[in-house]
C-alpha positions in Angstrom: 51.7 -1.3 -52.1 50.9 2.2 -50.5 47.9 1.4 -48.4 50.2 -2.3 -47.3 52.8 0.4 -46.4 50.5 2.8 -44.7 48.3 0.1 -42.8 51.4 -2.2 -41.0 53.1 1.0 -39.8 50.0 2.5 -38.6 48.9 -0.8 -36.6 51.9 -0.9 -35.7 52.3 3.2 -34.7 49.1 2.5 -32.5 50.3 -0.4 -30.5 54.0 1.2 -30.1 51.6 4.5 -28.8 49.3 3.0 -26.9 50.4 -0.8 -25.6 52.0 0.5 -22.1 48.9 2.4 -20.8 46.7 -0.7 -22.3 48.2 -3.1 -19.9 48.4 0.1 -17.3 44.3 0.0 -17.2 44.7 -4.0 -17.5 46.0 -4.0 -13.9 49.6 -4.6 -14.9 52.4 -2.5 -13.1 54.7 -0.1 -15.0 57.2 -2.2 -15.2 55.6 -5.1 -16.6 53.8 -2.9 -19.1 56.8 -1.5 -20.6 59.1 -4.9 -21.0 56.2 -6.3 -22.6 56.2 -3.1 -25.0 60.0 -4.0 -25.3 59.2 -7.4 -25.5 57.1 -6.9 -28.3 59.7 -4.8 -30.3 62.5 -6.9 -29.9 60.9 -9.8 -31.3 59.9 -7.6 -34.4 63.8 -7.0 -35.1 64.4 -11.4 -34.8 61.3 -11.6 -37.4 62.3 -8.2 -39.5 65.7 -10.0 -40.0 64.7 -13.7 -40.9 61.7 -13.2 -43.1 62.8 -11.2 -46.6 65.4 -14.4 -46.2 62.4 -16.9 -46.7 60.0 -14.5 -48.8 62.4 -13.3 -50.9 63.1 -16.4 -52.3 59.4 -17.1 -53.4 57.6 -15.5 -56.7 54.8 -14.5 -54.5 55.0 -13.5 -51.4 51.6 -13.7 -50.4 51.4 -16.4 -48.1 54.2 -14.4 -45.5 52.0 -11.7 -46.0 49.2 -13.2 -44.8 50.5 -15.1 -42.1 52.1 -11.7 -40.9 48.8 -10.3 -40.5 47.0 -13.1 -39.5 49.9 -13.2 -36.6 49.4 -9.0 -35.9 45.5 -10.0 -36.3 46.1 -12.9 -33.3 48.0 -10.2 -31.1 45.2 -7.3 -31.1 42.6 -9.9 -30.4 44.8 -11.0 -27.3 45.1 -8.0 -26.6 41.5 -7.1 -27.0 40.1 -10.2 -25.0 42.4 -10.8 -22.4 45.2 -8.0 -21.7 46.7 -9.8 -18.9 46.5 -13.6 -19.4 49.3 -14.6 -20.5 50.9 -11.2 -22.0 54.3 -12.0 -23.2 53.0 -14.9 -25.4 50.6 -12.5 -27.2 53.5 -9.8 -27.5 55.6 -12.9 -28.8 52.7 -13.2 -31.7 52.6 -9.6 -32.3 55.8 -8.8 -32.4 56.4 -11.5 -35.3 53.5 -10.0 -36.6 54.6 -6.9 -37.2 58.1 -7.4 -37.7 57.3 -10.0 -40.5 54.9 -7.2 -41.6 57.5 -4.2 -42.0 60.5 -6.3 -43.6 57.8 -7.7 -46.1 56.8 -3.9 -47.2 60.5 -3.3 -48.0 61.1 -6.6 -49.7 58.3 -6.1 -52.1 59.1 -2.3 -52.5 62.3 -3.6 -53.7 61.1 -6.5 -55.6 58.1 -5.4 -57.6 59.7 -3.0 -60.4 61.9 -3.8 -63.1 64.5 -1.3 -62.4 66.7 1.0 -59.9 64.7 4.0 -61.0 61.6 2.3 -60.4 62.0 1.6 -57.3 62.8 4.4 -55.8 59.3 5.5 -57.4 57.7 3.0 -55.5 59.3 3.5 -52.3 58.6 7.3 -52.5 55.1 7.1 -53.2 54.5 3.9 -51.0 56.5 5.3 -47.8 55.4 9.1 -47.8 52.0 8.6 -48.4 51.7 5.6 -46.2 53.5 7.0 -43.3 50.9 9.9 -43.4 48.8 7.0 -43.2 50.3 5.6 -40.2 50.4 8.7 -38.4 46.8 8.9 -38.2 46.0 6.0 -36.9 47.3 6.7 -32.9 45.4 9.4 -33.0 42.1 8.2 -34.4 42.9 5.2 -31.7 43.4 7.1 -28.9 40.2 9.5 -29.8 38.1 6.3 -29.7 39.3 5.7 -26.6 38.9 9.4 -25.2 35.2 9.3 -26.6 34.3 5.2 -25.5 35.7 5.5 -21.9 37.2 2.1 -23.1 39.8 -0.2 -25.1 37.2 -2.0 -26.8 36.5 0.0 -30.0 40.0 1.2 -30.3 41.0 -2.4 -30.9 38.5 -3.1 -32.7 39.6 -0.1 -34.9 42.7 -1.5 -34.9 41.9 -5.0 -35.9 39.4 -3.5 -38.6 42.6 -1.7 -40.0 44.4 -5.2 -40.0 41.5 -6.5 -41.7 42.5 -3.9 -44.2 45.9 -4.9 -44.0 45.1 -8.5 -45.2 43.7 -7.5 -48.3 46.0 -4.8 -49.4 48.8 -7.1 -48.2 46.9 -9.8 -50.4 47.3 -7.3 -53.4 50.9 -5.9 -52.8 52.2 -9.2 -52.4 51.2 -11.0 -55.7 53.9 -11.6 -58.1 54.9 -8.5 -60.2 53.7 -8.4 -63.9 52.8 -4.6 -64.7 55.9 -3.2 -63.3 54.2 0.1 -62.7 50.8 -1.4 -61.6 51.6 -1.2 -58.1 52.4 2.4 -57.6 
């Protein structure tokens, strides 16, 4: 549950850091680059908000988890591969991505144990150490970039970190029968 935690806030820490400058060096204009950065954000409130609704309902939640990341996943490859063709679709993507992402953490921080107490056990451990986590990750990104002279193997950093996303997102997301387990 920590390293779920920790690896959707720190892919999405690096894109909130970094997105603007990416479509800067894209060709886009300021002004573009930043609504798509809005874009991006907004969307992840529409998709925060309507997921836990569907997930929460389900024993596992595994298959929103991986469709979240398989959705952040399709965003940093747009991203990646083509910057400026068609832009606001891929922010669409990403944004449900990572929305879907976040509210899916907190629904399974708050559906995994068996009581209050636990809980807040799990969300202590999963959200401090995972936000130290995700702090690293913008600057590891933007160090790649400093040392490449490029984009390239910052997203590809970045989708390597989704990769590990996926399968700590598989784990964190499996129905609950150790209570404990998952701390």
């Amino acid at each position: 549950m920590t390293a779920w935690m920790g690896l959707q806030s720190l892919t999405f820490y690096v894109m909130l850091a970094w997105l603007p400058k990416i479509f800067l060096d894209a060709g886009l204009p300021a002004d573009q680059a930043g609504y798509l950065l809005s874009l991006t954000t907004l969307v992840q409130v529409g998709a925060t908000l309507a997921v836990p609704v569907l997930a929460g309902r389900r024993p596992s939640q595994v298959p929103y988890v991986m469709a979240a990341t398989l959705l952040t996943a399709a965003g940093y490859v747009a991203v990646l591969v083509a910057p400026a063709t068609l832009p606001w679709l891929s922010m669409i993507v990403l944004g449900v991505g990572q929305g879907a992402s976040f509210a899916l953490a907190l629904l399974i921080i708050a559906m995994r144990p068996a009581d209050p107490a636990e809980v807040t056990a799990l969300s202590a451990v999963a959200q401090s150490a995972g936000y130290l986590l995700a702090a690293v990750g913008p600057l590891v990104f933007g160090l790649l970039r400093q040392e490449s002279g490029g984009w390239t193997a910052p997203l590809v950093f970045g989708l390597a970190m989704v990769g590990l996303q996926l399968v700590a997102g598989w784990f964190a997301g499996r129905p609950a029968t150790l209570g404990k387990a998952y701390l």
